[in-house]
C-alpha positions as a LaTeX table, in Angstrom:
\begin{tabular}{lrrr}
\hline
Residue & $x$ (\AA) & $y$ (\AA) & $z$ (\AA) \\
\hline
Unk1 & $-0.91$ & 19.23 & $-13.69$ \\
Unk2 & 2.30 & 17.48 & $-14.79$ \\
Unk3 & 3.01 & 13.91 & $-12.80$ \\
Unk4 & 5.60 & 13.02 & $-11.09$ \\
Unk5 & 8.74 & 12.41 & $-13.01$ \\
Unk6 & 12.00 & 11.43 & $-10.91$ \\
Unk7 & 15.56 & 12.21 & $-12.26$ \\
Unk8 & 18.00 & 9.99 & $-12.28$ \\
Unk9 & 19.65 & 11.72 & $-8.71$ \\
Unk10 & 16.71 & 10.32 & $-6.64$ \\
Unk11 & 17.48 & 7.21 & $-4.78$ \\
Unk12 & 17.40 & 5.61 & $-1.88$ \\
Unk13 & 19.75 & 2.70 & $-0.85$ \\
Unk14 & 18.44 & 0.17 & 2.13 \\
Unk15 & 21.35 & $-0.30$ & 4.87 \\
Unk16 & 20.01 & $-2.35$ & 7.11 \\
Unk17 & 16.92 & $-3.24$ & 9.02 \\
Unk18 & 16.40 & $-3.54$ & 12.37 \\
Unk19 & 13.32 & $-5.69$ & 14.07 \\
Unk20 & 12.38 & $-5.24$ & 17.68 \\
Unk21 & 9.33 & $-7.90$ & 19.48 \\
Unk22 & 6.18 & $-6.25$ & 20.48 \\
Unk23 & 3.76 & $-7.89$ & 23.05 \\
Unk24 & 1.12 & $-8.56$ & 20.37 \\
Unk25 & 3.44 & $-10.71$ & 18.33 \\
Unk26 & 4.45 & $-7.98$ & 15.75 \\
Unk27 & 7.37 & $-6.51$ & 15.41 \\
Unk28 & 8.56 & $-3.25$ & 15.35 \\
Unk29 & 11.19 & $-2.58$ & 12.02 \\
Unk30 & 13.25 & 0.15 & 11.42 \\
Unk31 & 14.71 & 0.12 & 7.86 \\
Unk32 & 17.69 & 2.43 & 7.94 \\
Unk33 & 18.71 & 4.11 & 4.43 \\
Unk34 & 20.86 & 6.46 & 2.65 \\
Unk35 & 17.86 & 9.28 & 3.23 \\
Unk36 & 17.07 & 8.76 & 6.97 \\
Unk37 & 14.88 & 5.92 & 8.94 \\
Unk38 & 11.79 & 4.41 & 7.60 \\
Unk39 & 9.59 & 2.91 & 10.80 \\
Unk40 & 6.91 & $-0.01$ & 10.49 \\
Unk41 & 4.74 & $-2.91$ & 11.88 \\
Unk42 & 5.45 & $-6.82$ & 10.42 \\
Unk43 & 3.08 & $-8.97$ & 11.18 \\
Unk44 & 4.63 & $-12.25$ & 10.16 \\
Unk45 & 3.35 & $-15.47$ & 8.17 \\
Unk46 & 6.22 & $-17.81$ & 8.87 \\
Unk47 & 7.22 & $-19.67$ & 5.27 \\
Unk48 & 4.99 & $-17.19$ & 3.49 \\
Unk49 & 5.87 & $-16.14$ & 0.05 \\
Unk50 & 3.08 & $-13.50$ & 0.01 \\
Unk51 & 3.40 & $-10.04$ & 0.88 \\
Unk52 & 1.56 & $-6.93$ & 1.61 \\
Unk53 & 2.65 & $-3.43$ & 1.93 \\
Unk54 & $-0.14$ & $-0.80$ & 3.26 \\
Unk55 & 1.88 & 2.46 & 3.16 \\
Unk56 & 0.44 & 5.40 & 5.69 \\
Unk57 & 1.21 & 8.74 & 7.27 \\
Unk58 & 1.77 & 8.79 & 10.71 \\
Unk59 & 3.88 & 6.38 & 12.80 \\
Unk60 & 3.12 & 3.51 & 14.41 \\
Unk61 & 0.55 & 2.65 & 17.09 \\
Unk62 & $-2.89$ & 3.49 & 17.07 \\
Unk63 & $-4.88$ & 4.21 & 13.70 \\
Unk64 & $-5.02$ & 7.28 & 12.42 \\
Unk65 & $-8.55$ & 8.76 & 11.58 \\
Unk66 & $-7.52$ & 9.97 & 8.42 \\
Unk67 & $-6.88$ & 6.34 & 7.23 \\
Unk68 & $-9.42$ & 2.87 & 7.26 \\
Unk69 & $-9.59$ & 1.53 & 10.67 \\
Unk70 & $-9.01$ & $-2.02$ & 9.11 \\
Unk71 & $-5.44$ & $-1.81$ & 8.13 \\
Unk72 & $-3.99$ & $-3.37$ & 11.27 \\
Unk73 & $-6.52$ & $-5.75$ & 12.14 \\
Unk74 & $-6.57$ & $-7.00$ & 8.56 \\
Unk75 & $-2.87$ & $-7.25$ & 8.86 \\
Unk76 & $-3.12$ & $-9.05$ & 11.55 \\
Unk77 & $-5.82$ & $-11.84$ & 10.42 \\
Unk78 & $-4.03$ & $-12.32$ & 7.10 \\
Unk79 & $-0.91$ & $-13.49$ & 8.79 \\
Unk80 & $-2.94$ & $-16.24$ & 9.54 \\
Unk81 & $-4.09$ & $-16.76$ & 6.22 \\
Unk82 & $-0.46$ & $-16.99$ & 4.93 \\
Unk83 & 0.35 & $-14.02$ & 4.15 \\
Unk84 & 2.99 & $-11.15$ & 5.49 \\
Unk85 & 2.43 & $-7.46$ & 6.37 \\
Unk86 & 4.61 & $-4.70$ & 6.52 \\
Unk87 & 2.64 & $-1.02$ & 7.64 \\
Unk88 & 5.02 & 1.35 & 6.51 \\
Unk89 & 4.92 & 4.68 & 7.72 \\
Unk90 & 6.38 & 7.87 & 5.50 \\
Unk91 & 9.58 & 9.18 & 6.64 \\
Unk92 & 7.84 & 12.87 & 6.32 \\
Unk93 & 4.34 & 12.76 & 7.53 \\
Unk94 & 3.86 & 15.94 & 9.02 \\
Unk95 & 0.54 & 17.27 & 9.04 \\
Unk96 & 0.24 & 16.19 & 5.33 \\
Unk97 & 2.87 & 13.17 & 4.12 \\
Unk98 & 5.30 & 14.15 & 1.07 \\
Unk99 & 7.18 & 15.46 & $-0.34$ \\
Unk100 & 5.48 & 12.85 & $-2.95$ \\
Unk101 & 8.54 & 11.60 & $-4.21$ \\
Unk102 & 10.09 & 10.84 & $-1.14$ \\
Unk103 & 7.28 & 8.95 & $-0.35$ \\
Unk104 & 7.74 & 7.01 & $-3.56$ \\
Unk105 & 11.57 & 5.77 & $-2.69$ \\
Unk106 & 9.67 & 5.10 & 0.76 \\
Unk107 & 7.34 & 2.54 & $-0.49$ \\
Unk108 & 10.29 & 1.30 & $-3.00$ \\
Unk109 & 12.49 & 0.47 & 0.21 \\
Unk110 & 9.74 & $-1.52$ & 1.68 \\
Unk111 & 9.34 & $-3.78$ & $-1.15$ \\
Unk112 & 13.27 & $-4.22$ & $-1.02$ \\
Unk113 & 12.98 & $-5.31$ & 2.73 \\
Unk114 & 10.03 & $-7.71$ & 1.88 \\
Unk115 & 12.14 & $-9.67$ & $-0.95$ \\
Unk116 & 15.38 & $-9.54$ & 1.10 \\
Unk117 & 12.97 & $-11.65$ & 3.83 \\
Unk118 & 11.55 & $-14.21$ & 1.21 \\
Unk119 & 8.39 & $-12.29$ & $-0.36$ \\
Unk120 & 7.72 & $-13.45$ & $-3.85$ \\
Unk121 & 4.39 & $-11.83$ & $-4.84$ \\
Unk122 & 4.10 & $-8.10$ & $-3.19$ \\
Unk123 & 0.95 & $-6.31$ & $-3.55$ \\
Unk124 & 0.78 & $-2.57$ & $-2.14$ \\
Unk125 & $-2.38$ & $-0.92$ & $-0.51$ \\
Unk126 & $-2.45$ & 2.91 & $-0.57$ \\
Unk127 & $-5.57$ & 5.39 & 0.95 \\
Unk128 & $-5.81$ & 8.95 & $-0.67$ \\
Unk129 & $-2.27$ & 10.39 & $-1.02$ \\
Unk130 & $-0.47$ & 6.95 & $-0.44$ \\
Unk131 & $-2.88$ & 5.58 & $-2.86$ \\
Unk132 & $-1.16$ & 7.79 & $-5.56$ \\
Unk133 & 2.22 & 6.84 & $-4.42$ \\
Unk134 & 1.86 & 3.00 & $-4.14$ \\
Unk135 & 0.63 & 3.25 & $-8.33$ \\
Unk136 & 3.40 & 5.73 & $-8.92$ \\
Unk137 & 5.98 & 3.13 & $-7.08$ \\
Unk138 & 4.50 & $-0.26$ & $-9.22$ \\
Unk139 & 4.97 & 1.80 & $-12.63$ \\
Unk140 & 8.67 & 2.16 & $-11.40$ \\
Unk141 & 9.07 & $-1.44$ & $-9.84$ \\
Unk142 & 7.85 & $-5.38$ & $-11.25$ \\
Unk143 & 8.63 & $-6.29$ & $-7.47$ \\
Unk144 & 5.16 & $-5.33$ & $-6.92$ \\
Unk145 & 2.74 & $-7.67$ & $-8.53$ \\
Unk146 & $-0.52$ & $-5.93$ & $-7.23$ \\
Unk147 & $-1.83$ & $-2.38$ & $-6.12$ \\
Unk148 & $-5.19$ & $-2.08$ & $-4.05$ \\
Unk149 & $-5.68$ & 2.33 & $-4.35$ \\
Unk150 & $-8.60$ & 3.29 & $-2.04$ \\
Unk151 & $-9.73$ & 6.84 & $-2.45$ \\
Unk152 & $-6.97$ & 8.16 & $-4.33$ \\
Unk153 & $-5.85$ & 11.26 & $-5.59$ \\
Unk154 & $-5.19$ & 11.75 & $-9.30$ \\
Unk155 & $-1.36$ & 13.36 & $-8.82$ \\
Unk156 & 0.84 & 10.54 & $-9.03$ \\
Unk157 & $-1.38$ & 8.30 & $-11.03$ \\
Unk158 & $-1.16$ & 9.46 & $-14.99$ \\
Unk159 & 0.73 & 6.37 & $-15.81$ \\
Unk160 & $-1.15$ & 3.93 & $-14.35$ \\
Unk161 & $-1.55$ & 2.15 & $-17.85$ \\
Unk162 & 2.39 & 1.15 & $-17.02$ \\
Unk163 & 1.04 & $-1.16$ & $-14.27$ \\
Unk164 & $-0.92$ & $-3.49$ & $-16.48$ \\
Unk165 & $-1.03$ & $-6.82$ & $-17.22$ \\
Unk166 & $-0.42$ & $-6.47$ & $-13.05$ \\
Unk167 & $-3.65$ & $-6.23$ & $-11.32$ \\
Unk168 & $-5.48$ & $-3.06$ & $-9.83$ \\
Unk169 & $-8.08$ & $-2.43$ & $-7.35$ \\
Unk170 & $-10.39$ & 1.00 & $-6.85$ \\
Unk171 & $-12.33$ & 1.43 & $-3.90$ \\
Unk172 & $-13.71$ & 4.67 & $-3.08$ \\
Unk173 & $-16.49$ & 5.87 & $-1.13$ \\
Unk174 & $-19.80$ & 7.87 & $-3.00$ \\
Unk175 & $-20.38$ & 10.18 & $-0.04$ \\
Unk176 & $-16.30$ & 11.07 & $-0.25$ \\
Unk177 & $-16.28$ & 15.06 & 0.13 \\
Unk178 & $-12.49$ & 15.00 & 0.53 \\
Unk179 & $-11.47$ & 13.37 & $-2.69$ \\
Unk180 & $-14.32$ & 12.95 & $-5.54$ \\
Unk181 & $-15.31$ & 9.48 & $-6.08$ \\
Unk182 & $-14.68$ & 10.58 & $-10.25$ \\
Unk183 & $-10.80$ & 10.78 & $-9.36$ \\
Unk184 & $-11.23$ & 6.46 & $-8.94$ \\
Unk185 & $-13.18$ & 6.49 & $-11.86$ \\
Unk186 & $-10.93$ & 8.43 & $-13.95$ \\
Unk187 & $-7.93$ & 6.35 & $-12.55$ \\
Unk188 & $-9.93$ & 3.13 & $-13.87$ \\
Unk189 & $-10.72$ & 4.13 & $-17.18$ \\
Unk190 & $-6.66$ & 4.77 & $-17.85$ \\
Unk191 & $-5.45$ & 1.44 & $-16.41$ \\
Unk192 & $-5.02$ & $-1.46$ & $-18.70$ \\
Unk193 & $-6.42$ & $-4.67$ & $-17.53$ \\
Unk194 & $-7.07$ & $-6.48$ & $-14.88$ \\
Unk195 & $-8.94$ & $-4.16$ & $-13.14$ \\
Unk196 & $-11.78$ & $-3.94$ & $-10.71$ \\
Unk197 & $-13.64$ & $-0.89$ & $-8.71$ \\
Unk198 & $-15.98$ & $-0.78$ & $-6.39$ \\
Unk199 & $-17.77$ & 2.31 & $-5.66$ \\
Unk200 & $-19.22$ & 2.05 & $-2.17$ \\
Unk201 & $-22.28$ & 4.06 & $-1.24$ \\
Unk202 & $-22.71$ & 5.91 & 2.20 \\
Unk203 & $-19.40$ & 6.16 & 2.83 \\
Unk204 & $-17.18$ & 9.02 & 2.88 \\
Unk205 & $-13.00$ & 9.10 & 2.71 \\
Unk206 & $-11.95$ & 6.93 & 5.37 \\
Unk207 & $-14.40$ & 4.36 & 5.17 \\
Unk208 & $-15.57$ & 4.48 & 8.76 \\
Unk209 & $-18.81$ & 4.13 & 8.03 \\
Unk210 & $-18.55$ & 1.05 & 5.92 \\
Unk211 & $-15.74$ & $-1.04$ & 7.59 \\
Unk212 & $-17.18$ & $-4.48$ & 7.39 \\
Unk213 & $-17.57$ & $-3.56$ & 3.42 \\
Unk214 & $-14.03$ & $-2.21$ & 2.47 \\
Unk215 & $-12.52$ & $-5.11$ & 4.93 \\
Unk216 & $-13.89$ & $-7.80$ & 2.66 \\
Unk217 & $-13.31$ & $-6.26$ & $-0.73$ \\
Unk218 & $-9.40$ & $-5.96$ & 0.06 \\
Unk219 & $-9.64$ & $-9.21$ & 1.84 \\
Unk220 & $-10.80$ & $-11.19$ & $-0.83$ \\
Unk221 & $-8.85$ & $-8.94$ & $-3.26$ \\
Unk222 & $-5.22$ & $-9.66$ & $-1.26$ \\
Unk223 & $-6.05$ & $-13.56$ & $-0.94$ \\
Unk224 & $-6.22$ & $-13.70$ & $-4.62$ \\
Unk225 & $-3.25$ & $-11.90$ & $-5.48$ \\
Unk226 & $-0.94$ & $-13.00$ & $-2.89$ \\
Unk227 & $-2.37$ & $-15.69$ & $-0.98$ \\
Unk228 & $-0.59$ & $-19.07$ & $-0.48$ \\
Unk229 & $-2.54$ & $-20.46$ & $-3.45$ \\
Unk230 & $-1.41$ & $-17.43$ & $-5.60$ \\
Unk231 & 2.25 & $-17.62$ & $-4.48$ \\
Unk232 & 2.87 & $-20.94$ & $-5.55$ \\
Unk233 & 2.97 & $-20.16$ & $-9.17$ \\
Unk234 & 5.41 & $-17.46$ & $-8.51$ \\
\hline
\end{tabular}
């Protein structure tokens, strides 16, 4: 199957955003563009020059099943660590997110938002089909430094060599019956370096049986890349 290739017609221009206060100190953002409304959580590290983007289907509130349970609460803990997250939720979800390209421009409008609001390193965490689009986005955009793909999908990825000398992280689960653990592997032995996977056994696509152990992998992962420590060489 032939990847993704976008013509020179597809774009998407960022208007303006607007940011609404949520009880749990979050905020609620609505980045308004030339191709309709993109919705999403900030959780906000005040001064931070760090950035991470974790791009989903669905909309905002409680997780979906289909995704790891530890998006929001890792969100949430590395805003104390120094670091700023922006859940950004595909302007097409549906019952399955895409069209894929739209989804691309999606994750390409985030990033804009997070350097308009001071981000200097951005990394980008994708799960299955967003996995493929947040790789697909850094070969089209330097803004993002770093991409952690968990379970992804092949489509979208055949130029994932474009991402090096930026970093890469695979995580998928052995018992994954939606998406072959070999897609991660096969991802990995086309990206240039640096690169790390982790193949994690007993669990299937969304991780829910191994929370703990995908929460510390991208934890660690994320501190390095765009942690206070990382960001001041930036």
């Amino acid at each position: 199957m032939q990847d993704y290739n976008p013509s020179e017609e597809v774009e998407l221009r960022l208007y303006r955003a607007m940011v609404q206060d949520r009880e749990d100190g979050s905020y609620l953002v609505t980045l308004n563009t030339s191709r309709g409304p993109i919705l999403g959580e900030l959780y906000v590290s005040q001064g931070s020059k760090g950035a991470i983007l974790w791009s989903a289907s669905g909309r905002p509130g409680p997780s979906n099943p289909r995704r790891p349970a530890v998006y929001s609460s890792l969100a949430r803990e590395l805003a104390d660590e120094g670091i700023t997250s922006l859940r950004l939720f595909f302007r097409t979800p549906g019952a399955e997110p895409g069209p894929f390209e739209e989804c691309v421009l999606d994750i390409l409008g985030g990033v804009s938002f997070l350097k308009g609001v001071g981000a200097a390193r951005i990394a980008v965490v994708g799960h299955s089909f967003s996995a493929a689009v947040a790789i697909k986005a850094a070969t089209l955009s330097d803004k993002i430094t770093g991409v952690a793909a968990i379970a992804s999908q092949l489509y979208g990825t055949y130029e994932v060599e474009r991402l090096a000398p930026r970093p890469l992280l695979l995580i998928h689960g052995l018992d994954d019956t939606t998406i072959d653990h070999l897609a991660s592997r096969m991802i990995f032995d086309k990206a240039g370096d640096p690169k790390e996977a982790f193949y994690v056994e007993g669990a299937g696509h969304s991780f829910r049986e191994k929370p703990d152990e995908i929460k510390e992998i991208l934890r660690r992962w994320l501190i390095e890349q765009v942690g206070p420590e990382a960001s001041q060489d930036t």
